[in-house]
NUTIKE-174411 format. One line per 3 residues: number of its first residue (from 1); their letters; for each residue x, y, z negated of C-alpha. Coordinates in pm, whole numbers. Layout:
NUTIKE-174411
NUM	A	X,Y,Z; ...
//
This chain:
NUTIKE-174411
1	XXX	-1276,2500,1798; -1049,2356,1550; -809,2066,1637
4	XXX	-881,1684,1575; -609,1473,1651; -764,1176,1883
7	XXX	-888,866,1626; -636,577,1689; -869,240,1660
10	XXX	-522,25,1815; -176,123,1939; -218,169,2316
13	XXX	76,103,2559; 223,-140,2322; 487,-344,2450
16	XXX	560,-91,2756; 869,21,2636; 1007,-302,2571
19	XXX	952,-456,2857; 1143,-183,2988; 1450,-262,2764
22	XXX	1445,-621,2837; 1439,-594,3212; 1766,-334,3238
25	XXX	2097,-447,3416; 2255,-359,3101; 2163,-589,2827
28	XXX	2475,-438,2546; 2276,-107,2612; 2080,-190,2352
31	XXX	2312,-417,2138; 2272,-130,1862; 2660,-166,1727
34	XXX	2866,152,1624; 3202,224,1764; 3507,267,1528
37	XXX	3840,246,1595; 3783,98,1932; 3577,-188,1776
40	XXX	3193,-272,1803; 3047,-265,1479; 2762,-459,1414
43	XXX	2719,-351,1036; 2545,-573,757; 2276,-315,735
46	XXX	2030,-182,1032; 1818,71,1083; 1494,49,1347
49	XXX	1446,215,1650; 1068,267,1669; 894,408,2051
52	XXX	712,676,1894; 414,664,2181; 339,341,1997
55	XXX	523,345,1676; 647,-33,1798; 960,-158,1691
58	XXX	1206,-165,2000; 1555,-224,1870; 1764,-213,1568
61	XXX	2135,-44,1514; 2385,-64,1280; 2357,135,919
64	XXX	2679,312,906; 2845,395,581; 3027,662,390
67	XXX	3335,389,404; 3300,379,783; 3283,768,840
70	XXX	3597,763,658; 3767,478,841; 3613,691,1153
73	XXX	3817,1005,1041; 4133,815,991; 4142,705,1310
76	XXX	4077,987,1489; 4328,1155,1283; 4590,874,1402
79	XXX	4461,930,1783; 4493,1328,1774; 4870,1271,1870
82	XXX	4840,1042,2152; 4478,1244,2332; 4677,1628,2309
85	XXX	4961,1459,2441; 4768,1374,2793; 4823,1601,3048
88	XXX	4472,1824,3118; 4413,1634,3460; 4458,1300,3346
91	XXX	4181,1401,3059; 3986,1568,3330; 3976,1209,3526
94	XXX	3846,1018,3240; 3596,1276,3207; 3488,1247,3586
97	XXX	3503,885,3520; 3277,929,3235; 2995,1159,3463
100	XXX	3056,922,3738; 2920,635,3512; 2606,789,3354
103	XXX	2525,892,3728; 2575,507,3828; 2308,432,3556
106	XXX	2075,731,3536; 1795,489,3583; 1877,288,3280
109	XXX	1986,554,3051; 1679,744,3120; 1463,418,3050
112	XXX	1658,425,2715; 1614,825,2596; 1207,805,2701
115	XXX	1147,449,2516; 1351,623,2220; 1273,992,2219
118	XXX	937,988,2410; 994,1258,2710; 836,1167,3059
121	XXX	1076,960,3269; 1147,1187,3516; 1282,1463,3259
124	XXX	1501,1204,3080; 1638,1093,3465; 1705,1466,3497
127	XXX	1869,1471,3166; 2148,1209,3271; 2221,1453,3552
130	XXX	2226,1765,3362; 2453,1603,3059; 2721,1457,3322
133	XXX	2700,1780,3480; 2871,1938,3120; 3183,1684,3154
136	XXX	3245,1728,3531; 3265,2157,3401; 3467,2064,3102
139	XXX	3714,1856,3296; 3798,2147,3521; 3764,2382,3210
142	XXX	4020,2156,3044; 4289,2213,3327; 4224,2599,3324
145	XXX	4261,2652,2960; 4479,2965,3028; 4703,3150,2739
148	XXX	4844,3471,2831; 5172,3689,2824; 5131,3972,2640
151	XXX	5347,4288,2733; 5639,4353,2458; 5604,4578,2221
154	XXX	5937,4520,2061; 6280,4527,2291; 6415,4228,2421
157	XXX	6129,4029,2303; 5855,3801,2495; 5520,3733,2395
160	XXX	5289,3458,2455; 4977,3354,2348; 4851,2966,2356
163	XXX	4533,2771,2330; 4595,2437,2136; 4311,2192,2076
166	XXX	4229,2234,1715; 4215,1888,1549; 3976,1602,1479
169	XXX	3606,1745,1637; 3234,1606,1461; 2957,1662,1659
172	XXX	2585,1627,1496; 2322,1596,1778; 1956,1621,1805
175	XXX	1664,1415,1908; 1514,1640,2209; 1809,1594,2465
178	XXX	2006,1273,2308; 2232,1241,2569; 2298,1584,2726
181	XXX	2396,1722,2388; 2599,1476,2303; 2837,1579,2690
184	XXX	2790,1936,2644; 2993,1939,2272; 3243,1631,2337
187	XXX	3280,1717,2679; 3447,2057,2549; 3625,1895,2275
190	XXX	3765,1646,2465; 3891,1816,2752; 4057,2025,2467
193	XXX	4238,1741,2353; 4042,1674,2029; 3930,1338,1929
196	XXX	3557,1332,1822; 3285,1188,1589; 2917,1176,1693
199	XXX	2673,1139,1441; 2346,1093,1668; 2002,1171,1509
202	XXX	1889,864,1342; 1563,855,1576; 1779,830,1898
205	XXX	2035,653,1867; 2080,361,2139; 2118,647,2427
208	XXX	2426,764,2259; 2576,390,2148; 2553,351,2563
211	XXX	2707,619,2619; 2984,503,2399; 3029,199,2603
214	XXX	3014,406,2940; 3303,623,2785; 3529,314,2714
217	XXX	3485,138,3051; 3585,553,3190; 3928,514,2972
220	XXX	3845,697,2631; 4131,600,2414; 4052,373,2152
223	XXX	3974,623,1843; 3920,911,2068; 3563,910,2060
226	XXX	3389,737,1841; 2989,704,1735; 2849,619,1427
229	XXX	2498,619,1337; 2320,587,976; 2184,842,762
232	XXX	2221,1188,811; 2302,1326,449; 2533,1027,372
235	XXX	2723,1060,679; 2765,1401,736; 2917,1461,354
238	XXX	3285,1315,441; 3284,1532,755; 3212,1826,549
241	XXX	3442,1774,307; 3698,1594,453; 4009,1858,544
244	XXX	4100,1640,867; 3727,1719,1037; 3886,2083,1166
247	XXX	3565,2132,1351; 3233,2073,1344; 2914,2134,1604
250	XXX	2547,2132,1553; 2202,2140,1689; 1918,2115,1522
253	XXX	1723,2343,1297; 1837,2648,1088; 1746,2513,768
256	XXX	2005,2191,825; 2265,2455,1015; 2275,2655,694
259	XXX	2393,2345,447; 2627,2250,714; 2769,2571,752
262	XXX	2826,2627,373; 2939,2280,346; 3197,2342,620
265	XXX	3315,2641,408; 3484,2440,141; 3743,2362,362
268	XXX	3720,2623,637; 3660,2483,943; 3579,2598,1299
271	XXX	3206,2572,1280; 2972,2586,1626; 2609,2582,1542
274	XXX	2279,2597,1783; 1996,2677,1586; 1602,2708,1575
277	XXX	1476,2944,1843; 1135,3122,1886; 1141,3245,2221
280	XXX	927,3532,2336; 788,3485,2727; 691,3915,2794
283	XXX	465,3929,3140; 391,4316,3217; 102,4353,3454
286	XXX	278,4514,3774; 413,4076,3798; 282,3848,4050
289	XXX	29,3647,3858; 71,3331,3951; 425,3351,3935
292	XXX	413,3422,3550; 185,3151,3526; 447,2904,3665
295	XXX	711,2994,3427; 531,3033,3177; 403,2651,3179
298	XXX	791,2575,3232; 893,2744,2992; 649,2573,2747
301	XXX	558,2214,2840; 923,2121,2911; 994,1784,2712
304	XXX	695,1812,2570; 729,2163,2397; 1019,1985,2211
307	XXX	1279,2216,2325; 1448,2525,2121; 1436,2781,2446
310	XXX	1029,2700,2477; 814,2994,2497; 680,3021,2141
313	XXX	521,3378,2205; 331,3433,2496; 292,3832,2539
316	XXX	92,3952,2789; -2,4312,2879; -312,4330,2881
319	XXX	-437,4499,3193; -364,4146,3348; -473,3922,3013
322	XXX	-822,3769,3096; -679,3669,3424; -346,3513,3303
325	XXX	-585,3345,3023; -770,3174,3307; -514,3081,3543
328	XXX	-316,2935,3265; -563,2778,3104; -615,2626,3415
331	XXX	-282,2491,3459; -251,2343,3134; -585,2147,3182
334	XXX	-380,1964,3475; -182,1784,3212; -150,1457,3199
337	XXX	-71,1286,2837; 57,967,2803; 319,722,2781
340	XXX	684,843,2873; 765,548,3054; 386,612,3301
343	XXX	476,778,3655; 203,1045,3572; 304,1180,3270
346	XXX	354,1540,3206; 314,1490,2829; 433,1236,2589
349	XXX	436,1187,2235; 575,1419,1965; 939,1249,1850
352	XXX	872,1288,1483; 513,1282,1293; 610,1522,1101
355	XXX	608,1794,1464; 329,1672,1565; 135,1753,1219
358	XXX	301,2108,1243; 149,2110,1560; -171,2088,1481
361	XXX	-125,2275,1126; -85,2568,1353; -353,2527,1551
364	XXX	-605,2492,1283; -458,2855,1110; -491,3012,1443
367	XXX	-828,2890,1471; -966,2966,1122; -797,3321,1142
370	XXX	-975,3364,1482; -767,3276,1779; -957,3092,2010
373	XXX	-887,2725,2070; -880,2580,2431; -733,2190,2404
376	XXX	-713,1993,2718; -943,1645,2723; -752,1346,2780
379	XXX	-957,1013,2900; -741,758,2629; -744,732,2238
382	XXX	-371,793,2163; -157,745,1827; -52,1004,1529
385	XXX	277,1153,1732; 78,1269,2053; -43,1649,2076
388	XXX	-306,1722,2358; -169,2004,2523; -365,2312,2366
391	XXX	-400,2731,2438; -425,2930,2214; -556,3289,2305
394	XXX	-610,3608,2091; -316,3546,1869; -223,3781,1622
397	XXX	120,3879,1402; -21,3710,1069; -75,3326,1241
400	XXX	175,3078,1143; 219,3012,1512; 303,3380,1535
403	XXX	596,3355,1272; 692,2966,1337; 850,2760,1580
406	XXX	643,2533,1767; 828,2227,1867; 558,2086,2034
409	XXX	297,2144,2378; 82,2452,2226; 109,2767,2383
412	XXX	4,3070,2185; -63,3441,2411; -110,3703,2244
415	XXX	-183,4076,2443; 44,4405,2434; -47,4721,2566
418	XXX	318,4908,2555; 709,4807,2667; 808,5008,2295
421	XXX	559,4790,2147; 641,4436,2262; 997,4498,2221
424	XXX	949,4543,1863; 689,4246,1818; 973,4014,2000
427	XXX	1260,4130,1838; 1040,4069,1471; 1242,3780,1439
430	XXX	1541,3599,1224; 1541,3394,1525; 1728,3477,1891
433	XXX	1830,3192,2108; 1638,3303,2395; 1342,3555,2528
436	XXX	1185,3554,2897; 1068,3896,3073; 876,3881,3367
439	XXX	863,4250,3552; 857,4364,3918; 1035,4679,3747
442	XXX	1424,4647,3789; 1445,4942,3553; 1260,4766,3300
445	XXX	1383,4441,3360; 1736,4602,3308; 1617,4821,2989
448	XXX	1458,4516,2828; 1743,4253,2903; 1986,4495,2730
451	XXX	1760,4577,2395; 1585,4233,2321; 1799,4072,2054
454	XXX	1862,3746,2179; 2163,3533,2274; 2008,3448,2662
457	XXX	1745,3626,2862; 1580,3518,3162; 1398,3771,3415
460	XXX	1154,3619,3618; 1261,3301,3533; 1217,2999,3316
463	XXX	1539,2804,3435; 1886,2968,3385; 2085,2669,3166
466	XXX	2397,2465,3294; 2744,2392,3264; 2865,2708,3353
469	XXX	2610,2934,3112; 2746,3010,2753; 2437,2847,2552
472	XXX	2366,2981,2245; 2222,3231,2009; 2173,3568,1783
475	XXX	2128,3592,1460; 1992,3312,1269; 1961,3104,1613
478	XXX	2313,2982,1600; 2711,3069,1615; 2974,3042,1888
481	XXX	2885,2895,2238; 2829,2586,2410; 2896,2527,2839
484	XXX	3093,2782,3054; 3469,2856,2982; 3367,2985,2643
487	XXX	3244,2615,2530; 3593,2501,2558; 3732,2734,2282
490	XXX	3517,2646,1994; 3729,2371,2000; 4076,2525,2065
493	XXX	4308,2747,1825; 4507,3086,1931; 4871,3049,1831
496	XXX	5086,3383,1894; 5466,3297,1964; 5704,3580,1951
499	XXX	6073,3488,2138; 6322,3749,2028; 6660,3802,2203
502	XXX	6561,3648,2535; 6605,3914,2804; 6896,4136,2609
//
């Protein structure tokens, strides 16, 4: 059976979202200015904010320019000084100030990331938790950022080695989790002592102006952290090129990461990047069934599918295949589609068109080269951005699901009869953020954790991120690290100091 998106005769669920926006505590949530230098920007230009369940207009922001990145950089340029200068605890309590705050309106921040970005409620009210979680880490992170003595190699000489923060920070975030990446990369540079820029994804942008204000009732110095939003090519070219930008982090796809990075190049700066993934999920057949099942529908339908660590290749060995076809199958016919912002959902809408018609591109070339097709039935007609949640089983090497990411809720299982043989087919990849094994074996649960090639593996187990893990990638999934104590030092510099003549 080959795909058909649902026909569309009129927008359902119109209105729900902003009825939602009108009724928070919060009305300058979703005031739509930018902050620079300090100052709410209201901008002569803006740019719509559409709910893309409905594709109804919700709120409007402010167009950012070239002229205001600029201004932007200056300032945080000027504020560099003053935010290094504050002891690591005092930063630390503006960052607990700052988690304290989102926690104190989960409920309205949520309402703002689901009417903007489309996940079910409950994920985005999980979200809030999960991105203050990154700045209560970083703050203690910040007051442990250790250097070392090194033992003299020359007479009469002591040597030390410090960690400075490393300048004016730019962080580009994504659509998927609009808040929590946004925490997890100017958490780390702030408890540093860097000064950032956040250039939110055009599609989600009133989460992160909020978050802006949160910061500057939690005592961000004016300049310290500011957010503009506009578009992406315009405003990322003076942070490229501009010599006082000394860092720069990313998340988004590959093809974007590469520009950035050789944009970055020109004048050398510290560049973090967290790339495409196209995770493989490996169940052997000596696993408890139902178990597998159960991560293997967290691992995919999370946000929707819209999430780089989803399982985009389902192995399965295939003494246990038929039966984890039907189980699963089952379980994915228990999801509910519909409206972020509806108690029931499981699934909402695809963020961008543009996934959602990948989406279903790869489902029609898995079906006309012979996978078969099992698409769950929903009891609503539903817009252009939603994508029922579909199996695919039977999926072979040469399907563009096989070789793709899927940003989106279709899960593709494909059978494997040896350990040396799915190692290969998973590690047949430019991609390698993250991989799942499910085993019983400890020895091969041990053997396969060490040889696939990706940056984070989880064994029986479809939930292992948080503050403390250091997120990121392999190969063309990403550089440097994001979370844990290593987070804090793509935003720090080494500096060797030699003292001569001190104990002769």
């Amino acid at each position: 059976m080959v795909f058909q998106a649902a026909r569309h005769k009129s927008p359902p669920l119109v209105g729900l979202a902003k009825r939602h926006l009108e009724n928070l505590r919060r009305r300058d949530f979703v005031a739509g200015a930018a902050l620079i230098d300090g100052r709410w920007i209201e901008g002569d230009q803006r740019d719509v904010v559409v709910d893309p369940a409905t594709g109804e207009e919700i709120g409007d922001v402010a167009r950012c320019s070239v002229a205001d990145m600029n201004l932007a950089i200056a300032v945080a340029e000027r504020s560099f000084a003053e935010w290094r200068a504050f002891l690591p605890e005092r930063r630390g309590a503006i960052l607990r100030s700052l988690a304290s705050l989102m926690l104190a309106h989960t409920e309205e921040l949520a309402i703002l990331v689901t009417s903007e970005q489309g996940k079910p409620l409950a994920e985005a009210r999980y979200e809030i938790g999960y991105g203050a979680g990154f700045l209560q880490w970083f703050a203690a992170e910040g007051e442990r950022a250790y250097g070392e003595t090194i033992p003299s190699h020359k007479p009469g000489s002591v040597l030390q080695v410090r960690m400075q923060p490393v300048g004016v920070a730019a962080a580009i975030t994504p659509w998927n989790f609009p808040i929590a990446m946004i925490t997890r990369k100017a958490g780390a540079a702030l408890a540093a002592g860097c000064p950032v820029i956040v250039k939110p994804a055009p599609e989600t942008p009133l989460s992160a102006l909020a978050l802006a204000r949160l910061a500057e009732e939690a005592g961000v110095p004016r300049g310290v952290l500011q957010v503009l939003v506009g578009n992406p090519i315009e405003l990322s070219a003076p942070l490229l090129r501009d010599a006082r930008v000394r860092a720069l982090s990313f998340t988004g796809s590959t093809e974007v990461g590469r520009l950035l990075l050789e944009g970055a190049a020109r004048t050398v700066k510290k560049v973090s990047l967290e790339l495409g993934g196209h995770a493989p999920f490996i169940v052997f057949d000596d696993v408890d069934l139902d178990k597998a099942v159960k991560g293997a529908m967290d691992a995919k339908f999370a946000t929707s599918g819209q999430d780089c660590l989803a399982a985009n290749r389902i192995y399965v060995q295939r003494g246990i295949y038929d039966a984890f076809i039907e189980k699963f199958a089952a379980a994915i016919a228990r999801l509910k589609v519909g409206h972020g912002l509806e108690a029931a959902t499981d699934i909402g809408p695809m963020t961008r068109s543009s996934v959602a018609e990948k989406c279903k591109a790869q489902i029609n070339d898995a079906a006309a080269k012979g996978a078969r097709v099992i698409s769950t039935k929903q009891d609503r007609v539903f817009g252009q951005n939603f994508v029922f949640p579909t199996l695919l089983s039977d999926v072979t090497d040469d399907m563009l699901i096989s070789r793709e990411e899927t940003f989106g809720p279709v899960a593709a299982v494909i059978p494997f009869d040896s350990e040396e043989e799915v190692l290969t087919r998973a590690n047949a990849s430019e991609m390698g953020l993250a991989a799942y094994v499910y085993t019983d074996s400890l020895r091969r649960a041990l053997r396969l954790s060490e040889n696939v090639e990706y940056g984070m593996v989880g064994i029986n187990t479809a939930s292992f991120t948080g503050p403390p893990v250091p997120f990121g990638g392999w190969k063309q999934s990403g550089l440097g690290r994001e979370g844990s104590r290593h987070g804090i030092q793509e935003y720090m510099e080494l500096k060797y100091v030699c003292f001569g003549d001190l104990v002769t």
